[in-house]
OpenMM code with the backbone's topology and positions (N, CA, C; nanometers):
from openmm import Vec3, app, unit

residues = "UNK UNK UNK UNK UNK UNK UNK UNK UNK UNK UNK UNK UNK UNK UNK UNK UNK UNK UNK UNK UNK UNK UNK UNK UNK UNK UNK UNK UNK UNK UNK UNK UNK UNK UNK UNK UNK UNK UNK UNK UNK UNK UNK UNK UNK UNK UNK UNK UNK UNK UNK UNK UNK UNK UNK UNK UNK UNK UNK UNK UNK UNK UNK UNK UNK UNK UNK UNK UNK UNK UNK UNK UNK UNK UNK UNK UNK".split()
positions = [
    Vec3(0.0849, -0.1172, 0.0000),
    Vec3(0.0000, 0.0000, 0.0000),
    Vec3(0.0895, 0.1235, 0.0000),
    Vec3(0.0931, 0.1847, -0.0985),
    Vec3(0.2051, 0.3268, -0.1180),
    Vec3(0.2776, 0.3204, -0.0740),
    Vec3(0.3814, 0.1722, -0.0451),
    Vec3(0.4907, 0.1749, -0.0464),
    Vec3(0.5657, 0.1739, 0.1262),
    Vec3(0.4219, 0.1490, 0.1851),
    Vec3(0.4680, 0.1774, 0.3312),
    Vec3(0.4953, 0.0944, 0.3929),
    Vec3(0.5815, 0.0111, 0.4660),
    Vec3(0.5519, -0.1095, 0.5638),
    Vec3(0.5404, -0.0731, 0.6572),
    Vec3(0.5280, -0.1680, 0.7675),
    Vec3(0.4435, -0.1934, 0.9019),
    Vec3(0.5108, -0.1009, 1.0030),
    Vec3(0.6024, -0.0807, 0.9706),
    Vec3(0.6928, 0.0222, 1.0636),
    Vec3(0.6337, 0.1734, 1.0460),
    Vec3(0.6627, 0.1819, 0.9436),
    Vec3(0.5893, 0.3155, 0.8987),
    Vec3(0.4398, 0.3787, 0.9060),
    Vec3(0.3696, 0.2357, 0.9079),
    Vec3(0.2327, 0.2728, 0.9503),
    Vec3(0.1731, 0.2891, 1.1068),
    Vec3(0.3348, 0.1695, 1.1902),
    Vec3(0.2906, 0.2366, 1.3334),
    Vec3(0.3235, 0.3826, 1.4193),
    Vec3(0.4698, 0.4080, 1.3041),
    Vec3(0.5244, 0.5200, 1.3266),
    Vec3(0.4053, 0.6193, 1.3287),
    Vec3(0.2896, 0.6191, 1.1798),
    Vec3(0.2204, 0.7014, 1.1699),
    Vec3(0.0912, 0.6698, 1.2668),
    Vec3(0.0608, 0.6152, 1.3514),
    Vec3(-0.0618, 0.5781, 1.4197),
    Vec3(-0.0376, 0.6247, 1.5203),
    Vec3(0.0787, 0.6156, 1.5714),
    Vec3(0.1788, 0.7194, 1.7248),
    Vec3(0.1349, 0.8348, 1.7084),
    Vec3(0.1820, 0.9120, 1.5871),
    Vec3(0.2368, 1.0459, 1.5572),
    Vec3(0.0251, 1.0467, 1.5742),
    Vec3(-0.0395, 0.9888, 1.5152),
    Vec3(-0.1918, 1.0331, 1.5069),
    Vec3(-0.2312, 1.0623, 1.6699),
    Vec3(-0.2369, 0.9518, 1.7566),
    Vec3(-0.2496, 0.9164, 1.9192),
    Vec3(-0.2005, 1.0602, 1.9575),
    Vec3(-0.0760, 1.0956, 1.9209),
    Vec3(0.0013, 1.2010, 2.0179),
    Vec3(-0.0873, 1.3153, 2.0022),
    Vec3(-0.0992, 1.3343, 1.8429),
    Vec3(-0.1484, 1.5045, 1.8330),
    Vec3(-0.3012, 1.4943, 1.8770),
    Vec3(-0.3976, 1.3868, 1.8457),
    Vec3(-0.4932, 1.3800, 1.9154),
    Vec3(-0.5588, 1.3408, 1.9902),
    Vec3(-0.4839, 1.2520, 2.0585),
    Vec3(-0.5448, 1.1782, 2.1840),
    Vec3(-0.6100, 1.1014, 2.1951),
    Vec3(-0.5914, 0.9779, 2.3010),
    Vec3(-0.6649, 0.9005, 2.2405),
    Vec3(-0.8142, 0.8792, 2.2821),
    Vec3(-0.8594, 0.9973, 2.3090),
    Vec3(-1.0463, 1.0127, 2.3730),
    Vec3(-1.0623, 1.0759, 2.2225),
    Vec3(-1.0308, 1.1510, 2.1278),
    Vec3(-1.0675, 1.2194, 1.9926),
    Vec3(-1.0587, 1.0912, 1.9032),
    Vec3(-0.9897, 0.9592, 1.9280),
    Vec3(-1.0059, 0.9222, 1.7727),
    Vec3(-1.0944, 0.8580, 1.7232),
    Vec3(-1.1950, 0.7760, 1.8270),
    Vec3(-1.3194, 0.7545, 1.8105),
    Vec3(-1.3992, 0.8542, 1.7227),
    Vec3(-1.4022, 1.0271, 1.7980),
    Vec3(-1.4770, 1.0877, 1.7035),
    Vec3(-1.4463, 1.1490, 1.6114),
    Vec3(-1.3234, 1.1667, 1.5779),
    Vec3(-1.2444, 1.1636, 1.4769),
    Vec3(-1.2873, 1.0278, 1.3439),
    Vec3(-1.2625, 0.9244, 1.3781),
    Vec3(-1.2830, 0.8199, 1.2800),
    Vec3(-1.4801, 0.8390, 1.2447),
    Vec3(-1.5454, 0.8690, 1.3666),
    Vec3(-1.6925, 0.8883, 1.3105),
    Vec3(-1.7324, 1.0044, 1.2012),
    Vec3(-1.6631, 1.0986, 1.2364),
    Vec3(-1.6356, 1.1890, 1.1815),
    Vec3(-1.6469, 1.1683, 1.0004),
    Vec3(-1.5208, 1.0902, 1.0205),
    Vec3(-1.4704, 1.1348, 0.9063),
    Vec3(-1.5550, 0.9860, 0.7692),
    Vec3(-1.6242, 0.8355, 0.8561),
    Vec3(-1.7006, 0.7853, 0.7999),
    Vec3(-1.8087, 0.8772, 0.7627),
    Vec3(-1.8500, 0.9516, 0.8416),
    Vec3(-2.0517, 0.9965, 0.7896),
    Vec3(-1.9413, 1.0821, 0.6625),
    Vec3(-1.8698, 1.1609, 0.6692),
    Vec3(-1.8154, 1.2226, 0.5718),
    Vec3(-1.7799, 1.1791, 0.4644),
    Vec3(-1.7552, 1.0597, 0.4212),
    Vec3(-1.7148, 0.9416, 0.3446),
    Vec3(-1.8404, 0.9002, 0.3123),
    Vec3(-1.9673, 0.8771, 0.3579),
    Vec3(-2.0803, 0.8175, 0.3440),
    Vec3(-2.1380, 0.9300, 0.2587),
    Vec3(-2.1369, 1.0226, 0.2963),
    Vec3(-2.2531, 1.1481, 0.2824),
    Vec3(-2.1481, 1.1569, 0.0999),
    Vec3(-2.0684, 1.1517, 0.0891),
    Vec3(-1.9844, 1.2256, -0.0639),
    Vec3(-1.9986, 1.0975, -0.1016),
    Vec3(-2.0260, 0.9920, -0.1330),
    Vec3(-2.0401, 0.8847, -0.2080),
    Vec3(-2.2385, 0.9039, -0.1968),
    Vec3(-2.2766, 0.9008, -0.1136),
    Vec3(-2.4095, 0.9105, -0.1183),
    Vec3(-2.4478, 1.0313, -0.2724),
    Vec3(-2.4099, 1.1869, -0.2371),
    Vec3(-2.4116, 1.2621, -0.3026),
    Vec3(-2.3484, 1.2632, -0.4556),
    Vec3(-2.2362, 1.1645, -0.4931),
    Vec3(-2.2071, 1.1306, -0.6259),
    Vec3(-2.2926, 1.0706, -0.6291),
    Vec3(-2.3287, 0.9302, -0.6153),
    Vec3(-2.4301, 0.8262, -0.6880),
    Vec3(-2.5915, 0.8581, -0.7256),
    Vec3(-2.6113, 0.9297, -0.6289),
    Vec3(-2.7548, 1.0008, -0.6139),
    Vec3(-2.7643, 1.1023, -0.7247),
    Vec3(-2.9118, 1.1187, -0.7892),
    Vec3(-2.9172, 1.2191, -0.9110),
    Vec3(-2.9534, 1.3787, -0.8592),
    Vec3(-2.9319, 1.4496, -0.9493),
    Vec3(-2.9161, 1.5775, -0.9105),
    Vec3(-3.1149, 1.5886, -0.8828),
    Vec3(-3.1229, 1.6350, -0.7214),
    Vec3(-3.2478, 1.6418, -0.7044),
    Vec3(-3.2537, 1.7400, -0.5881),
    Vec3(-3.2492, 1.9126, -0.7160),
    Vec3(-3.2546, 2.0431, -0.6126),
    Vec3(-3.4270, 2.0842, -0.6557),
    Vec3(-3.4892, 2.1306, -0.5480),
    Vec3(-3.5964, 2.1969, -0.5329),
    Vec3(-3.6089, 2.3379, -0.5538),
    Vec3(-3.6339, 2.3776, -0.6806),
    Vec3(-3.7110, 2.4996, -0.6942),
    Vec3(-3.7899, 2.5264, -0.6838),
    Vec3(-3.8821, 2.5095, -0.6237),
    Vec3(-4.0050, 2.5875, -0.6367),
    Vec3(-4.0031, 2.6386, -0.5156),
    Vec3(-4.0745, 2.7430, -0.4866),
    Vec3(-4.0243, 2.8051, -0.3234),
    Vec3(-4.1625, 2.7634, -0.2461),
    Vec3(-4.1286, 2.7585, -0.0952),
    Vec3(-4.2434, 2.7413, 0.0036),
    Vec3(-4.3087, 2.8495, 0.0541),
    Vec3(-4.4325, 2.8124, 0.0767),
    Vec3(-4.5017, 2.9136, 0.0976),
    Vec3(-4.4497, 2.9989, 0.1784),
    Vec3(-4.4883, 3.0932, 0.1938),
    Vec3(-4.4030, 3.2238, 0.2932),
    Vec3(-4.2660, 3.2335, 0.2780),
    Vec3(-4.2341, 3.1880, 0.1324),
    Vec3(-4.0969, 3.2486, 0.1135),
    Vec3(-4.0702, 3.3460, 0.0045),
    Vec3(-4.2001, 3.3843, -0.0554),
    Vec3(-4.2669, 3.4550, -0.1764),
    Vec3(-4.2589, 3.6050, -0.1004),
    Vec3(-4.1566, 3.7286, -0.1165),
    Vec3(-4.1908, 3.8278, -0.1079),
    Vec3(-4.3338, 3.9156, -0.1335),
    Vec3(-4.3760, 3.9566, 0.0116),
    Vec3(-4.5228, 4.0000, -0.0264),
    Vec3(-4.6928, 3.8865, -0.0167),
    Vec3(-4.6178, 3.7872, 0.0272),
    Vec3(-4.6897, 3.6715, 0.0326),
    Vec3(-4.7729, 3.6630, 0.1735),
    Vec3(-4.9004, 3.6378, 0.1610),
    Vec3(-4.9853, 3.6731, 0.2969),
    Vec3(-4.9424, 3.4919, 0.3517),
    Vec3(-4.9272, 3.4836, 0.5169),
    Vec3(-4.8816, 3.3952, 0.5823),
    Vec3(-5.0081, 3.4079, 0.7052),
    Vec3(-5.0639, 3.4435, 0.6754),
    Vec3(-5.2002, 3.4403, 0.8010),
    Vec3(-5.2809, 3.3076, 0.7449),
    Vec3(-5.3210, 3.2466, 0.8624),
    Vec3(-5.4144, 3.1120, 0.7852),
    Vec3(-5.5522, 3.2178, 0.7741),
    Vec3(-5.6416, 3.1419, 0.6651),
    Vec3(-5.7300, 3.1909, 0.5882),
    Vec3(-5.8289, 3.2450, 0.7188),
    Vec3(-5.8840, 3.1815, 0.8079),
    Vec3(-5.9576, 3.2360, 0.9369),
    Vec3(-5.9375, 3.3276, 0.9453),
    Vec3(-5.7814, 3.4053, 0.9869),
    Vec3(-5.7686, 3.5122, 1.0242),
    Vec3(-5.8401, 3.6397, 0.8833),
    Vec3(-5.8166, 3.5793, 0.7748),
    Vec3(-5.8508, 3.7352, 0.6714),
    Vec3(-5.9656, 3.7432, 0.6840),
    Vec3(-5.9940, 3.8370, 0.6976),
    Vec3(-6.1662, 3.8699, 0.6380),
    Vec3(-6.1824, 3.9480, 0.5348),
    Vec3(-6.3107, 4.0149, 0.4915),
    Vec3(-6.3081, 4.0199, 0.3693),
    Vec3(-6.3699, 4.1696, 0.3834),
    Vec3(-6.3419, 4.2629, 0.4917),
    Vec3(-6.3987, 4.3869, 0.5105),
    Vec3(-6.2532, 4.4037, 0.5787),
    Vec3(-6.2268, 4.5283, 0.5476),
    Vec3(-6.0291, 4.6166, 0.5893),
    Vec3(-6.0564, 4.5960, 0.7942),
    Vec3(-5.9459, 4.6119, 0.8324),
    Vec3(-5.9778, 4.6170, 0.9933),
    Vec3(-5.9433, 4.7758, 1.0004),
    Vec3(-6.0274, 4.8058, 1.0702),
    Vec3(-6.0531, 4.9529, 1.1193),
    Vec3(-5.9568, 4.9768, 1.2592),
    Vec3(-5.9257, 5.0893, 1.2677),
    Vec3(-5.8498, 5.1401, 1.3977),
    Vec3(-5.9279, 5.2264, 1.4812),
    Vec3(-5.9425, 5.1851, 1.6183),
    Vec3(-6.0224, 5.2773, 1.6949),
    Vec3(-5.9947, 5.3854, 1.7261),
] * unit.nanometer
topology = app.Topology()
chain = topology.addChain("A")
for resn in residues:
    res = topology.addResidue(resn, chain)
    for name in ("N", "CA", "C"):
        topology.addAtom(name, app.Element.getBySymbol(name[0]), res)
């Protein structure tokens, strides 16, 4: 594997332990699977973005449920 033997890969598993400890590499390694999951998920999967906008995201768009409107202006006392 790139040329490394077994020496070299414990050398590098030390040097990992030291700088992060060994309570981080658990979430370190979780980490970095969902991250691995999620970019293979996102290549294989087809391009599926949503345009159309949701309600109340329409500048100017009334967001009162229908109960509240009535159909005569509200007056100020």
């Amino acid at each position: 594997m790139f040329g490394l033997g077994a020496g070299e890969l414990v050398l590098i598993v030390l040097v990992v332990v030291v700088v992060f400890g060994s309570t981080k590499l658990p979430q370190l390694g979780d980490g970095l699977g969902r991250a691995i999951k999620n970019f293979k998920r996102a290549v294989t999967s087809a391009n599926e973005i949503e345009v159309s906008p949701k309600k109340g995201e329409i500048p100017g768009e009334q967001t009162k449920p229908a109960s509240d409107q009535s159909s005569e202006p509200a007056t100020k006392p």
